[in-house]
Structures are given as structure tokens and as C-alpha cells.
N, C-alpha and C positions, 0 to 999 in steps of 0.2 A: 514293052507295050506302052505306047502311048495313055497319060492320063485320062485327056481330054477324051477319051472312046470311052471310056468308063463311066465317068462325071458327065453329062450331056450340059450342067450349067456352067461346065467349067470352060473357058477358054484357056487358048495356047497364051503363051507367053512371048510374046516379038520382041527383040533387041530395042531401046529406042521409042517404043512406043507411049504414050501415053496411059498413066493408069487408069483404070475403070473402075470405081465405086459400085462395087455387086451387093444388091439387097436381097435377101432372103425371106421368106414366110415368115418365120419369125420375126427379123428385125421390123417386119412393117408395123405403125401401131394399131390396134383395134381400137373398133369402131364398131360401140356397142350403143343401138339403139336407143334413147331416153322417152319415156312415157310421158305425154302431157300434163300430165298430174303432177309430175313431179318439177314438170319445170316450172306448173303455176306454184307448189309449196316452195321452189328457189326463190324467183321472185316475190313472196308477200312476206318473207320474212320481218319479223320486227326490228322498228329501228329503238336505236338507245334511247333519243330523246323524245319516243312516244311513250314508251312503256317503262322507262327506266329501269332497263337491265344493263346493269354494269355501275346505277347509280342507287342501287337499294341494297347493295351490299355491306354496305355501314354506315353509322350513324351520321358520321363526319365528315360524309361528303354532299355536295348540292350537285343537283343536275341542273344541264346550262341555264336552264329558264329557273332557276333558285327554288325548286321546292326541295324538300326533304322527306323521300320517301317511306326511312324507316319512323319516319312522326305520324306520317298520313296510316301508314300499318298498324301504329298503335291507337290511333283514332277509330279505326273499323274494328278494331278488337270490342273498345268504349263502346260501339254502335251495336255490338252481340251481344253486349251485358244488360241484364235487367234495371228498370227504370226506375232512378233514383230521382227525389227533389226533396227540395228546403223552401220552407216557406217562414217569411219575416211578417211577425206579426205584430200590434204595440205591446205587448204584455208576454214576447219570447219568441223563442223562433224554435217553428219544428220539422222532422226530417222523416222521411217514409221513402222505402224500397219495395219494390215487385222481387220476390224470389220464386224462383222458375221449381217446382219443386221435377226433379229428375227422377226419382222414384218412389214407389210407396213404401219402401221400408227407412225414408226418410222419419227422424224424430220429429213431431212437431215441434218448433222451437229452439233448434238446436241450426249450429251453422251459423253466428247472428252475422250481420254484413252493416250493421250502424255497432260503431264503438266511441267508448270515452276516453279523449284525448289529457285532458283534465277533469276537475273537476265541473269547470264551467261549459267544458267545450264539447262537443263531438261531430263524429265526420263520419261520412259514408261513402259509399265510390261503387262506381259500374266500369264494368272490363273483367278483366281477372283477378280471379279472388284472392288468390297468393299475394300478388303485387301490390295489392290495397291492404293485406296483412302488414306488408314490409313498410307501406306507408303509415299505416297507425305507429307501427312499434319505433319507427323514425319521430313520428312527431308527437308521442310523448316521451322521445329523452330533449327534443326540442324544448317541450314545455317546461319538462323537472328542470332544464337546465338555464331558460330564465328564470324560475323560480327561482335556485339557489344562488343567481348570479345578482337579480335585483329585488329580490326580496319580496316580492310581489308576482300576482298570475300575470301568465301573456295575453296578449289582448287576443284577439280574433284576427285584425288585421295584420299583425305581427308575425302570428302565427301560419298564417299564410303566406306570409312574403317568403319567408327560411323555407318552409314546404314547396312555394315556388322552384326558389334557388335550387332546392335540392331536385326535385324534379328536370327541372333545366339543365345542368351537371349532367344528366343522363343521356343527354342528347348531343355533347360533347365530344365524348372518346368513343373509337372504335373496338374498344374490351368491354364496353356494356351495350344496353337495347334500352330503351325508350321504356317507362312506363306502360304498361297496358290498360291503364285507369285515365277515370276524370274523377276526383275526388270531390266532394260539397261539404265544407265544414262551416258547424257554425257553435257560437255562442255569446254568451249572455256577458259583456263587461261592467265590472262595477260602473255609477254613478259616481262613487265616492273616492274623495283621496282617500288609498289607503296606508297606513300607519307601516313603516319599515324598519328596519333594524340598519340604523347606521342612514348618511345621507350618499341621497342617491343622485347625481348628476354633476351639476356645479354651477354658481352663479346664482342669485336672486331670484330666477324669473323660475327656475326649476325647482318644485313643488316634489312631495314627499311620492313614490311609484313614476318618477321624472313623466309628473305633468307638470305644463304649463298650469300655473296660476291665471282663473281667471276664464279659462278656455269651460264649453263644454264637453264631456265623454261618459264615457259608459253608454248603458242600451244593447239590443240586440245586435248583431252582426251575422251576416252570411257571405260568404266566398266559394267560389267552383274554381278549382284547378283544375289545367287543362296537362296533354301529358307534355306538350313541349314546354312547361312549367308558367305559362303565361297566367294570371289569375285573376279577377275581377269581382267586386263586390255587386252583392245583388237584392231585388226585394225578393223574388222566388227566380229561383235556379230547376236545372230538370236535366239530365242524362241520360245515356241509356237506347234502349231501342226503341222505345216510345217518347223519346223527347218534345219531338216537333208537338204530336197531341199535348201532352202535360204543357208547351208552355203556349199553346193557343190556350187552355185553360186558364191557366196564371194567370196571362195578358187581361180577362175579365173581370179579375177581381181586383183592380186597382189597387194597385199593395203597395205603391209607394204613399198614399194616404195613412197609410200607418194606423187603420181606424178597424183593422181586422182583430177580435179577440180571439184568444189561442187557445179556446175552446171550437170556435168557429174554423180556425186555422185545421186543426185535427179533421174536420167535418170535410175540408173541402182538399186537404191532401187525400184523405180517404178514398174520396169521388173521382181525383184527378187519377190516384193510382188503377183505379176500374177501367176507369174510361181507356185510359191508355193502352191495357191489358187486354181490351175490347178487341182488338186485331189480330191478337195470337188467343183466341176461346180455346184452342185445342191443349192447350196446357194448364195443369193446374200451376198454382199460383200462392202463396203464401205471405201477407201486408206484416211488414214489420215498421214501426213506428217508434218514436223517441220525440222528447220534447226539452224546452230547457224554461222553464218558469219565471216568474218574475211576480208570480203571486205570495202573500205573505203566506208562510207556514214553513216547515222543517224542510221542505227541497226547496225552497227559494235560491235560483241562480244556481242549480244543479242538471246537470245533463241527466234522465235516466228516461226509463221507458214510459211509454203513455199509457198509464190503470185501465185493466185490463177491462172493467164496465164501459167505460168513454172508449178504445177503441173497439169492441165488439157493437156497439151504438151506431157509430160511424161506420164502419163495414155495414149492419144492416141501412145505415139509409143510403149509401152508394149502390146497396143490390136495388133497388126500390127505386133509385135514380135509373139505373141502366133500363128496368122493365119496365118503365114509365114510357123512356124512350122507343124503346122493341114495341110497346105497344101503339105509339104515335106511327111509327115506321109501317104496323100491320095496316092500319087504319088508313094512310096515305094509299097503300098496293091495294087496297079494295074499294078505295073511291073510284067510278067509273070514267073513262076520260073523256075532255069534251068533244070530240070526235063520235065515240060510244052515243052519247047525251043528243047532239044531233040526230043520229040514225034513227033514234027510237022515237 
């Protein structure tokens, strides 16, 4: 029996003929409908150099137009932390943070988020609380280790700069991540040459803690490090998620006059911390405060915290400030408009 009677797809086979390329049901491709949904999520996909994916993966790369994503990630972190400032005042500079309190079986008091770098110094930082740990515990082996190395405290601005660098370093290699902080440190530098053990520099013009002879120094200092280690001196600094409010604040009290006393200064960090805090009512809140003096007595030119009569003073005249306002704000919503005034 012939095949071909059997197989209906099959042809005979001729001497001489030319082959036929026979397709089958199977070999044909399918040809499966696509839903327009799907074709509109083909085409909107994201490109690299909108969104930077493919340029946020590590620290140490730049997307074409030169930012640095994983810097910008630790900036929004800084932007979810509670709101820190330092205010420079003539007679000290001082430092006050908003703490988010997260539950009631929170200690009062406990958790502090302003620490002592030195004696003369301290810093405080918004973002992540761990990462501002590991920045304290960095920059006071920084400090012990000018201490031992010149015999003398580190200044403020010094102390900043290393904190910089180190900061900065982080944004280098791709086996670390960026800080999650903006730290604000400040303190109080001697006036005075101080007395050293052994000489410290070299040459005539270098003076005993390698000052220049001749120059002025000492006085308050404040600086905000930022996380890609950049740092900047300031008269009031502010971070945080209420920055922009605290430093519209700031901006009124003309602080580069230097004619703000640091008793005043406590009053008006107090106010700034409220005001700021104003936008998120729905959370409680807890003002932690520090100052570093320059008034004669037994903490002159010491960082610690601000006596606990003088900040419960200021907390009351900050509540007193906000309800002054709420009450101007009722006052405005029930004046009648001059529309109203017409009609009647």
C-alpha cells in the first residue's frame, strides 16, 4: 500500500523533483493576542537617566548628568528625621532637637540624640539614629586624638573638617552607603593661648596650641555637616523635617550681630522647635536641649545640658507663643468678609 493513501498531507515522491518545505500545525508560530494594557506598561517603562536605576546601585558611580543617587537617598533619610538646630549666640552657642516620641512606654529622658564630643564641644544630627551614634563615637576618638597629638582641645572648625573627610570617604567605595545624618556641631574655643607641654609647630610666628601670634580666636563656633561630608559654618543652622520653618525663623533673629544672649538664645530655639513641630500636631514630641556657656562659674566653656527651671520656662513660653497665634488665626476666620459687609 501506498503511503500517500494513508497520510493525506503527505505527497509522493517524484525522481528529479524539486524539494517542498512542508509545515505543520505545530511548526507554525503562535500568535497570541496582547491586551492594550499591556502594551501601554511596554512602552512607559523607565529610562536609566530619569529615574536612575542602574545608577543607584552604588555609591561610586554618577549618572550621566552627574548626580549621586545614593547621596540624594541619604538626604531624604535627613528629611524623615526630627528637627535639629544650633543657634550661635555672643555669650555660647546652643543646640535643641524635636524627638518623635514613638510610644508611651517610652522613658522620659532617656534615648538622648545631642551628645559630648569634648569637653567643650557637642553635636547633634537628624536621620538615623545609629549612624549619628557612629558619628559621635568617630569624632570623639578624633578629638582625644588631637588632644594627645597637640596637646591642646580641637577647635570646632577642625573638628569639622576630619568629620567632613570622614563623612566624605563614605561616599567613595562601593562596600559602604552614605551616612544617613546631617550632623550640627558646635562649640565654645578658648580665647586664650593655651599653655602645652612641649613646642608645638615650628618657626617664630607659631605661638604655644599652633596659633599664630598676633591673630584673633576663640569664641563660639557652629558647623552642619551634610552626608556627602560637605560642611559649612554657621550663625543658626536647622535640619530635619521641619528645617525650611526653623530656618525662616532663624533668618529673623539676625544672628550674625552676635548681640543675641544665651539665655535669649534657649527662648528662641525653644519657640523655633514648636513652631516647626506645628505641622506634624499629631505626634507627640519631646525638646531636648544643651548649651555650652561662656558665663563665669564652674561650667564655663562646657557642653552639658540646659537647667532643667530655664528649659521648662521656655517650653512654657513657646506653648503661649503657638496659642497666641491659633488665637489670632480664630480671630481672622470670624471677621466677616468684605463681600459679607457689603450685602448687609
Amino acid at each position: 500500500m501506498c503511503l500517500s493513501a494513508l497520510n493525506p498531507n503527505t505527497r509522493a515522491i517524484v525522481p528529479g523533483a524539486p524539494k517542498v518545505q512542508q509545515t505543520t500545525e505545530l511548526q507554525r508560530p503562535l500568535q497570541i493576542p496582547i491586551h492594550p494594557q499591556l502594551l501601554t506598561l511596554r512602552t512607559s517603562q523607565p529610562t536609566l537617566e530619569h529615574h536612575g536605576t542602574g545608577y543607584d546601585l552604588t555609591n561610586s558611580v554618577f549618572s550621566p548628568d552627574g548626580r549621586n543617587f545614593q547621596v540624594e537617598y541619604a538626604v531624604k533619610a535627613v528629611e524623615n528625621g526630627g528637627t535639629s538646630i544650633g543657634i550661635r549666640c555672643k555669650d555660647g552657642v546652643v543646640l535643641a532637637v524635636e524627638k518623635i516620641i514613638t510610644s508611651k512606654l517610652l522613658k522620659a529622658g532617656a534615648n538622648k540624640r545631642i551628645a559630648t564630643i569634648d569637653r567643650h564641644v557637642g553635636a547633634v544630627s537628624s536621620g538615623l539614629v545609629p549612624d549619628g551614634r557612629h558619628f559621635v563615637s568617630r569624632a570623639r576618638d578624633e578629638a582625644a586624638s588631637w588632644r594627645s597629638t597637640y596637646k591642646t582641645p580641637i577647635t570646632t572648625k577642625d573638628l569639622a573638617s576630619r568629620m567632613g573627610g570622614y563623612l566624605q570617604a563614605y561616599t567613595l567605595y562601593s562596600s559602604v552607603r552614605p551616612f544617613g545624618i546631617t550632623a550640627i556641631v558646635a562649640g565654645w574655643d578658648s580665647e586664650l593661648e593655651l599653655p602645652v607641654d612641649g613646642q608645638v609647630g615650628s618657626g617664630p610666628s607659631i605661638g604655644s596650641g599652633g596659633k599664630v601670634e598676633g591673630m584673633t580666636f576663640g569664641g563660639p563656633g557652629l558647623y552642619m555637616i551634610e552626608p556627602s561630608g560637605m560642611y559649612w559654618g554657621y550663625y543658626g543652622a536647622a535640619t530635619g523635617k521641619g528645617r525650611q520653618t526653623a530656618k525662616a525663623e532663624l533668618e529673623k533673629l539676625d544672628l550674625a550681630a552676635l548681640k543675641l544672649s544665651l539665655q535669649d538664645g534657649v527662648k528662641e530655639a525653644a519657640k523655633i522647635i514648636y513652631v516647626a513641630h506645628a505641622d506634624n500636631k499629631d505626634k507627640e514630641f519631646e525638646l531636648e536641649m544643651t548649651w555650652i556657656s561662656n558665663l563665669d562659674g564652674p561650667t564655663k566653656g562646657r557642653h552639658q545640658e540646659v537647667p532643667k527651671d530655664i528649659l521648662e520656662e521656655a517650653e512654657n513660653l513657646a506653648k503661649k507663643y503657638l496659642e497666641g497665634e491659633d488665637d489670632e488665626e480664630t480671630k481672622d476666620d470670624d471677621k466677616p468678609a468684605e463681600g459679607d459687609k457689603m450685602e448687609e
